[in-house]
VEXVEX-642526 format. One record per residue (C-alpha): residue number from 1; residue in three letters; x, y, z. Coordinates in Angstrom, 1 decimal. Layout:
NUM_ALA_X_Y_Z
...
***
This chain:
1_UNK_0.0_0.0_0.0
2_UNK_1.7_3.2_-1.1
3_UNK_1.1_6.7_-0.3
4_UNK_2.4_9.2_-3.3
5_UNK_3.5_12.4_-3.9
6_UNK_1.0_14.3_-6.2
7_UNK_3.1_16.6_-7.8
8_UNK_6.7_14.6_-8.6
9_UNK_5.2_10.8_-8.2
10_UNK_7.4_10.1_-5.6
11_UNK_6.5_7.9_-2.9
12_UNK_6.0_8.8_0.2
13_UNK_5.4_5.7_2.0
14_UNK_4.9_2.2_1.4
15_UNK_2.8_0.3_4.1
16_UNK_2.2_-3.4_4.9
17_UNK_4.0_-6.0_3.3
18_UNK_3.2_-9.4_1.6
19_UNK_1.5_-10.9_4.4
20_UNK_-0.3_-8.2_6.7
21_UNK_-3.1_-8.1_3.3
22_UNK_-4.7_-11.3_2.6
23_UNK_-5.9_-10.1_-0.8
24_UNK_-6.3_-6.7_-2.4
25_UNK_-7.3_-3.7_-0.8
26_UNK_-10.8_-2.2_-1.9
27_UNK_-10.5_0.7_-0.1
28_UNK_-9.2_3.6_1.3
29_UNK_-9.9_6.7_3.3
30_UNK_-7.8_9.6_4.6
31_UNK_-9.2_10.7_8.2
32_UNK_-10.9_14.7_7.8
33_UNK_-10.7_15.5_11.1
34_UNK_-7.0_15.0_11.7
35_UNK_-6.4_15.9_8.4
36_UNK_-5.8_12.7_7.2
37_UNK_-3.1_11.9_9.5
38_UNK_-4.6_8.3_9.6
39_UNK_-5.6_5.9_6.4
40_UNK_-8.1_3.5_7.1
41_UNK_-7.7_0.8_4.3
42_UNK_-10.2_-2.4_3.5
43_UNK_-8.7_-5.6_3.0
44_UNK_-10.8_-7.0_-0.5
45_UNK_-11.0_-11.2_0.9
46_UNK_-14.5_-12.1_0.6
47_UNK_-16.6_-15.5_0.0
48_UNK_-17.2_-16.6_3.3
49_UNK_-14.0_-15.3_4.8
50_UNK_-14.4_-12.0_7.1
51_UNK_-12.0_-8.6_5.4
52_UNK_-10.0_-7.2_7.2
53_UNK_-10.3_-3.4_8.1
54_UNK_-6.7_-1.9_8.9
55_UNK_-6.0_1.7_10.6
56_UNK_-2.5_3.4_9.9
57_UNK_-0.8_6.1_11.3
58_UNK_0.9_6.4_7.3
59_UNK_3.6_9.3_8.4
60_UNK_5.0_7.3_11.5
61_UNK_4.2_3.4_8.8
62_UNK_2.6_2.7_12.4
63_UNK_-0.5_0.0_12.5
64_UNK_-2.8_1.6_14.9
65_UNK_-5.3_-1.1_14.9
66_UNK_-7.4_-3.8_13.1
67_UNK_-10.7_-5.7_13.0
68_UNK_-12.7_-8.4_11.2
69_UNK_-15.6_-7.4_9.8
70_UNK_-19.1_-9.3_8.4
71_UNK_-18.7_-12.4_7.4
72_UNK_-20.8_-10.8_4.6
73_UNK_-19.1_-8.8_1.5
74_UNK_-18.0_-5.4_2.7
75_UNK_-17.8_-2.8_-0.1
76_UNK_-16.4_0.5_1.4
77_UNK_-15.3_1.7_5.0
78_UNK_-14.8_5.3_5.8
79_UNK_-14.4_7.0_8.5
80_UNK_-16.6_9.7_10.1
81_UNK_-15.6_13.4_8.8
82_UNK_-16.1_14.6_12.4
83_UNK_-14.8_12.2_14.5
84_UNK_-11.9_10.1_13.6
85_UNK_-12.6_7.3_16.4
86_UNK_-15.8_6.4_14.4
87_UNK_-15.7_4.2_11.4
88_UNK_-18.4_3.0_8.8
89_UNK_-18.2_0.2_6.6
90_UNK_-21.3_-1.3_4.3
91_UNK_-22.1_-4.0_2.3
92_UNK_-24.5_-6.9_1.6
93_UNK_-26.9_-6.7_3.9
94_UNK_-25.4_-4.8_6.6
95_UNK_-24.5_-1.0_7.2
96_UNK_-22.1_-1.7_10.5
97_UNK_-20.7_1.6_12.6
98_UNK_-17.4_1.2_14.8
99_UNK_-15.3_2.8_17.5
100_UNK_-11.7_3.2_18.2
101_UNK_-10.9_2.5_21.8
102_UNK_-7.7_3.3_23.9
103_UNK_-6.9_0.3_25.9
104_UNK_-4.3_1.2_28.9
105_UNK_-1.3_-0.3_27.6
106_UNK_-1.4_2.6_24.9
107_UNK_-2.6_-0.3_22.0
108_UNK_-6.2_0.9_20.6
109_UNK_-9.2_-1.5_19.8
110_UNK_-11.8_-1.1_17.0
111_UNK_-15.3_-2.5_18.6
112_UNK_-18.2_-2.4_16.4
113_UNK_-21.0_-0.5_17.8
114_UNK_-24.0_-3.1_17.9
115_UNK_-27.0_-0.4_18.7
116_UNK_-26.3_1.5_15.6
117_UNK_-26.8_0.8_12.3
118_UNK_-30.0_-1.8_13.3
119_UNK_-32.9_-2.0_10.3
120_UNK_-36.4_-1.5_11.5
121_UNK_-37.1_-5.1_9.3
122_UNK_-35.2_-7.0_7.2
123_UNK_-31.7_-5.6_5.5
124_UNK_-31.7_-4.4_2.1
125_UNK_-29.5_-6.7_0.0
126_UNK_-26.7_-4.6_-0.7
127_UNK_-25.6_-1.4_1.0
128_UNK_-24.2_0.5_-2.2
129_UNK_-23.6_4.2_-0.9
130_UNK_-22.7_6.4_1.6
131_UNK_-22.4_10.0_2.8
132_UNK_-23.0_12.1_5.3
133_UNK_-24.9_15.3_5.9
134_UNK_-23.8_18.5_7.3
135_UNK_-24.7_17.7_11.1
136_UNK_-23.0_14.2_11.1
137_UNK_-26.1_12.1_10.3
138_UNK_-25.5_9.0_8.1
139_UNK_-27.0_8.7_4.8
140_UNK_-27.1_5.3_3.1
141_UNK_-28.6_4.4_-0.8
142_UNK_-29.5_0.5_-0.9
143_UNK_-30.4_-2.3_-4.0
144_UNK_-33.8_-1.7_-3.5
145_UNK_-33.7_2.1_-3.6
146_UNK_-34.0_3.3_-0.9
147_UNK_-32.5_6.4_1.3
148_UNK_-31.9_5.7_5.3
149_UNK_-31.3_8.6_7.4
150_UNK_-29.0_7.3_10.8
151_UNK_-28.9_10.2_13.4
152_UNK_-26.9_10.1_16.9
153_UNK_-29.3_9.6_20.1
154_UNK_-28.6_10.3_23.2
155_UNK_-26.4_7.3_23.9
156_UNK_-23.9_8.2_20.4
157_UNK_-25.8_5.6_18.8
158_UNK_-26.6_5.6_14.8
159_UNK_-30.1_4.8_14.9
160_UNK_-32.7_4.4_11.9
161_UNK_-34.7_7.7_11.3
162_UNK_-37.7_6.6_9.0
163_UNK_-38.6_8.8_6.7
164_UNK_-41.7_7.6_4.1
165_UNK_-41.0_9.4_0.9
166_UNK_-37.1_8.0_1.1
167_UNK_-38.2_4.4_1.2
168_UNK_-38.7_5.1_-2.5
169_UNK_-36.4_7.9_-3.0
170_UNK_-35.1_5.5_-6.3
171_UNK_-36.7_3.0_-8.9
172_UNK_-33.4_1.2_-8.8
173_UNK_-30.2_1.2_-6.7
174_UNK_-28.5_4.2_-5.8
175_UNK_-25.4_3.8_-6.8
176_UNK_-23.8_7.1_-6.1
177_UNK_-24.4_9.7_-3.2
178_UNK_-22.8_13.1_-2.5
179_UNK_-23.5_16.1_-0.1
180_UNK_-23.0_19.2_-1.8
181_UNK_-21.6_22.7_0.8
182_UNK_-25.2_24.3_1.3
183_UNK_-26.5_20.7_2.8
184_UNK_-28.2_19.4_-1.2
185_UNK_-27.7_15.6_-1.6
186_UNK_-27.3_13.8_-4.5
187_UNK_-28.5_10.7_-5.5
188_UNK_-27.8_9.1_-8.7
189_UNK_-30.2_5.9_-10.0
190_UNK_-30.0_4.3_-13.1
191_UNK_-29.8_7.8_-15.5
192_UNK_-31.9_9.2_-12.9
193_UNK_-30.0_12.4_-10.4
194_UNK_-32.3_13.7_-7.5
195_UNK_-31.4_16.1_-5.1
196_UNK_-32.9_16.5_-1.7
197_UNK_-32.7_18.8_0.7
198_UNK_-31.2_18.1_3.9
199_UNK_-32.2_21.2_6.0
200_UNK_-35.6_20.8_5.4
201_UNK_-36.7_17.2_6.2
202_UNK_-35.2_15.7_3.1
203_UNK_-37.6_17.1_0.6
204_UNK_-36.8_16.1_-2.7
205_UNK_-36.6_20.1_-5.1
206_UNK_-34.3_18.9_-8.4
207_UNK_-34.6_15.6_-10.7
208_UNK_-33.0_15.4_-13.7
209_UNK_-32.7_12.4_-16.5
210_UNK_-30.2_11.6_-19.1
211_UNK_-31.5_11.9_-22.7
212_UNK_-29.9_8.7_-23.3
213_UNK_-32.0_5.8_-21.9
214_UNK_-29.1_3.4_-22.3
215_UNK_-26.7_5.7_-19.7
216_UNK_-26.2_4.4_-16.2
217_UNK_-24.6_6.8_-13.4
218_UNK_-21.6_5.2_-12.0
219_UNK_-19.6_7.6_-10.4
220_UNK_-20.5_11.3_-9.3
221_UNK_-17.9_14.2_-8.1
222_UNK_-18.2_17.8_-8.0
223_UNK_-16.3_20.2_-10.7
224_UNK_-15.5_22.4_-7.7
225_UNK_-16.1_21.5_-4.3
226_UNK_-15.4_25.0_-3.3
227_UNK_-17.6_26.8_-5.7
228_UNK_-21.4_27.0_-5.3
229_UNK_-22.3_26.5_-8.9
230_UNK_-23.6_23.1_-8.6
231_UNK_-21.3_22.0_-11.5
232_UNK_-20.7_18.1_-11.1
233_UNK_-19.3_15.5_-13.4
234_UNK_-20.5_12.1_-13.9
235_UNK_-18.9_8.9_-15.9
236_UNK_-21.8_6.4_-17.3
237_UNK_-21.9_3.1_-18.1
238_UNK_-21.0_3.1_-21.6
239_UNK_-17.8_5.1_-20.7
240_UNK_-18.6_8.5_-21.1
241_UNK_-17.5_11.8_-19.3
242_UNK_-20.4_14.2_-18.4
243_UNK_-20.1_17.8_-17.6
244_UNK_-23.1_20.1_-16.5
245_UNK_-25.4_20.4_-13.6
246_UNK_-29.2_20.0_-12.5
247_UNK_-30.2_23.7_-13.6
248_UNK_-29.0_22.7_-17.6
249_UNK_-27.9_20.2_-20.0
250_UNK_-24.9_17.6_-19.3
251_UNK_-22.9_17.5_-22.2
252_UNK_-19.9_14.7_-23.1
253_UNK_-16.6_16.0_-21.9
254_UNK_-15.0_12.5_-23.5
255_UNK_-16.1_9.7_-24.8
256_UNK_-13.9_6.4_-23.9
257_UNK_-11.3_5.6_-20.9
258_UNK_-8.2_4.4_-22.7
259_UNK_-4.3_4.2_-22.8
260_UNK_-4.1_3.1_-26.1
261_UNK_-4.9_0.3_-28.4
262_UNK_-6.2_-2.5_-26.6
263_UNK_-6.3_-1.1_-23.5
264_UNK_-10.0_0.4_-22.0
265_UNK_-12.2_-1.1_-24.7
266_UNK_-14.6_-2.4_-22.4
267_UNK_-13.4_-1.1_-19.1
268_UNK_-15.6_2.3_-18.2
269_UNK_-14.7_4.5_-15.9
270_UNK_-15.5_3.4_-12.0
271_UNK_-14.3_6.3_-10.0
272_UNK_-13.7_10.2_-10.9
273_UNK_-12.2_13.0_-9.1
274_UNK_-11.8_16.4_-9.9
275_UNK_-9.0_18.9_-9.3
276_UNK_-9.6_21.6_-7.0
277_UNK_-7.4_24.1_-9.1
278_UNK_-7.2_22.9_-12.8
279_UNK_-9.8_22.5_-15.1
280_UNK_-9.1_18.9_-15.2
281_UNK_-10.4_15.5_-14.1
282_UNK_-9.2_12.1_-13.1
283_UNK_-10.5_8.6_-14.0
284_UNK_-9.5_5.2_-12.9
285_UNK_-10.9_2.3_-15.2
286_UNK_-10.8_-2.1_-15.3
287_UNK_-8.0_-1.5_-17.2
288_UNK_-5.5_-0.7_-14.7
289_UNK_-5.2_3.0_-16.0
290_UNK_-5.3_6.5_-13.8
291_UNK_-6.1_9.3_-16.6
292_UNK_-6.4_13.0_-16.6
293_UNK_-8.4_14.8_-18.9
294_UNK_-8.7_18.6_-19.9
295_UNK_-12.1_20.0_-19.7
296_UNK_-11.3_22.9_-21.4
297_UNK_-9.6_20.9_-24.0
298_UNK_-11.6_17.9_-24.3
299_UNK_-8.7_15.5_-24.3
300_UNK_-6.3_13.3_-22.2
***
């Protein structure tokens, strides 16, 4: 597991070796409020055997702690933007939230917190997406298509807040969620976008649907997470870039995730990023390629 610099490629710090990860690792995510002074990373062993979540201190290579998790398939773990001694991971069947414990001899323990993170009936199948709002609360997008809402009681616990109009927020699964600076989340379905409203019970004020009936939402970031012009970018199922926002028409930035002949064919984008200063964005593909592409441009 390496750590890179952005600018000169260098890297900063490799992490682990060959047999602290039983398989791949699925996923990552820096710490907010240390300023990502710790990397939780999700160990990708699955069919029947229990991943492995790992928590680094990645300046100091230290392994401040690790856990099993469902016996289930985990998808993603994160931790909490406000508090980095609580963890999230979700999955098939389960949404699960954790704690970081100091023990007395200075080691720390992650616990999973049994009283959050408890369905009112039966679990969706699969947990596909995550956020959070602007007050801490949970918000998760399952197979079925439905939004749950999991706010802190008294005793810190992530407990289900039901709200009716998000048991069907979706037709499909919501594949993509994302909480925008004045408190608007988005939800991406199928070629469907809705944003709600956070401050005001969840209300759903904005849907939008891609001309093309064949396009599938897979991955969502914001142009500028900074800027309040609602300007996001999307990549689709049949390997698209998409540039635009709920108020007008998304328009294809590029069409195709490649590195050259042969290579990202059939392998769409599954995750995109945008820079924070450049008119550019990043996509990583099936095909083992990281690219960055010029909006301005139009080109890798």
């Amino acid at each position: 597991l390496r750590i890179w610099d952005a600018e000169g490629l260098g890297t900063f710090v490799a992490l682990g070796d060959a047999d602290l990860f039983q398989s791949c690792v699925t996923s990552l995510n820096f710490s907010t409020e240390s300023q990502g002074a710790y990397l939780l990373a999700l160990d990708g062993v699955a069919n029947g055997h229990r991943q492995t979540m790992f928590i680094f201190d990645w300046q100091t290579r230290r392994l401040v702690a690790k856990t099993k998790t469902s016996r289930e398939p985990v998808r993603r773990a994160v931790f909490h933007p406000d508090d980095d001694s609580s963890l999230v991971s979700l999955g098939r069947r389960h949404v699960h939230f954790w704690r970081i414990f100091q023990e007395e001899d200075g080691r720390s323990r992650i616990l999973r917190d049994k009283k959050s993170g408890l369905f009112e009936a039966s679990p969706p199948d699969d947990v596909l997406s995550l956020s959070f709002d602007l007050v801490g609360n949970a918000i998760t997008g399952d197979s079925s298509g439905c939004l749950n809402l999991w706010v802190r009681d008294e005793e810190d616990a992530f407990v289900l807040r039901s709200l009716d109009h998000l048991q069907r927020a979706h037709r499909g699964p919501i594949t993509c969620l994302r909480i925008l600076g004045d408190g608007t989340l988005l939800s991406t379905s199928g070629s469907c976008i809705r944003a709600w409203d956070t401050l005001n019970d969840y209300s759903l004020v904005k849907e939008r649907i891609l001309n093309e009936s064949t396009e599938s939402l897979v991955a969502l970031a914001v142009k500028s997470p900074r800027s309040s012009d609602g300007r996001l970018v999307m990549a689709t199922s049949s390997n698209s870039l998409l540039e635009g926002s709920l108020q007008d028409r998304f328009s294809c930035v590029v069409q195709g995730h490649s590195l050259g002949p042969g290579l990202g064919v059939a392998n769409g984008a599954v995750s995109v990023a945008t820079h924070p200063r450049e008119h550019s964005i990043v996509t990583c593909a099936g095909d083992r390629g990281v690219c960055k592409w010029s909006t301005l441009h139009r080109r890798l």
